[in-house]
N, C-alpha and C positions, 0 to 999 in steps of 0.2 A: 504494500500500500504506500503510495507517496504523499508525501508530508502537505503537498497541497490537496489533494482531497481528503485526507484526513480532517485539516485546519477547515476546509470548507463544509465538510459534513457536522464539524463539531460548530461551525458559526450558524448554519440553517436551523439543525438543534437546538440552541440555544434561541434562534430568534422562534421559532415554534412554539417553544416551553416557555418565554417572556408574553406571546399571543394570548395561548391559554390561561397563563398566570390572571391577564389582566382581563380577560373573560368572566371568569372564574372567582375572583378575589370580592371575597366581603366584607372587604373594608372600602374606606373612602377613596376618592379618586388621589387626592396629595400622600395617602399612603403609600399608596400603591405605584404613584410615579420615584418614589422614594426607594422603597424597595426592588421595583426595576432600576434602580440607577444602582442600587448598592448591589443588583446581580449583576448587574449588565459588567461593572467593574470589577469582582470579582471573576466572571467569566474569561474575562479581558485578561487578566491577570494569571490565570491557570492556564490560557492560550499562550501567552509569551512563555511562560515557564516551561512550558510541555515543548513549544519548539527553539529554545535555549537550550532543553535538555537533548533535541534531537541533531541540534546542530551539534553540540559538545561530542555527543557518539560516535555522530560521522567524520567528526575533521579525527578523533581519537585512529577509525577506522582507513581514512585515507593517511594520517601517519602512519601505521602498523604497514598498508600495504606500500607505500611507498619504502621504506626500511626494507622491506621482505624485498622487494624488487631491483633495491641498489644492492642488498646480499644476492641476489641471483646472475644479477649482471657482473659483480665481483667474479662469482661462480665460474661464470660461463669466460669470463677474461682468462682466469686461470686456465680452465680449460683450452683454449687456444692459442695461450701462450705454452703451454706443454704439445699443443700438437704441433708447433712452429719448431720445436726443438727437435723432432725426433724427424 
């Protein structure tokens, strides 16, 4: 799954569930724009986190393979610097 449909399924979500909230909700109208504001920011907030934490994985995982890839190319030098010898 890619981080933009992720981020986009989890933003239609949330605007769906703030719809019904305020369908729904038995309180007053200034409550209720209240408490969509203190979800809607919270939402907001577990969004960035959630893709800060997916950025941090992947640069973790393109160092890892970049490391593995300069030892392979290392590898393979050796390798043909022994086959230049014989």
């Amino acid at each position: 799954m890619s981080v933009g449909k992720f981020i986009g399924g989890f933003a239609i979500g949330a605007l769906v569930g703030g719809i019904i909230g305020v369908l729904l909700a038995p309180q007053s109208g200034e409550e209720t724009r209240e408490q969509l504001a203190d979800k809607s920011k919270e939402i907001c907030d577990k969004a960035h986190s959630t893709v800060s934490e997916i950025q941090d994985k992947a640069d973790g995982i393109v160092n890892d393979m970049q490391a593995k890839g300069e030892e392979l190319l290392s590898k393979l030098q050796d390798v043909i610097n022994k086959q230049k010898e014989v």
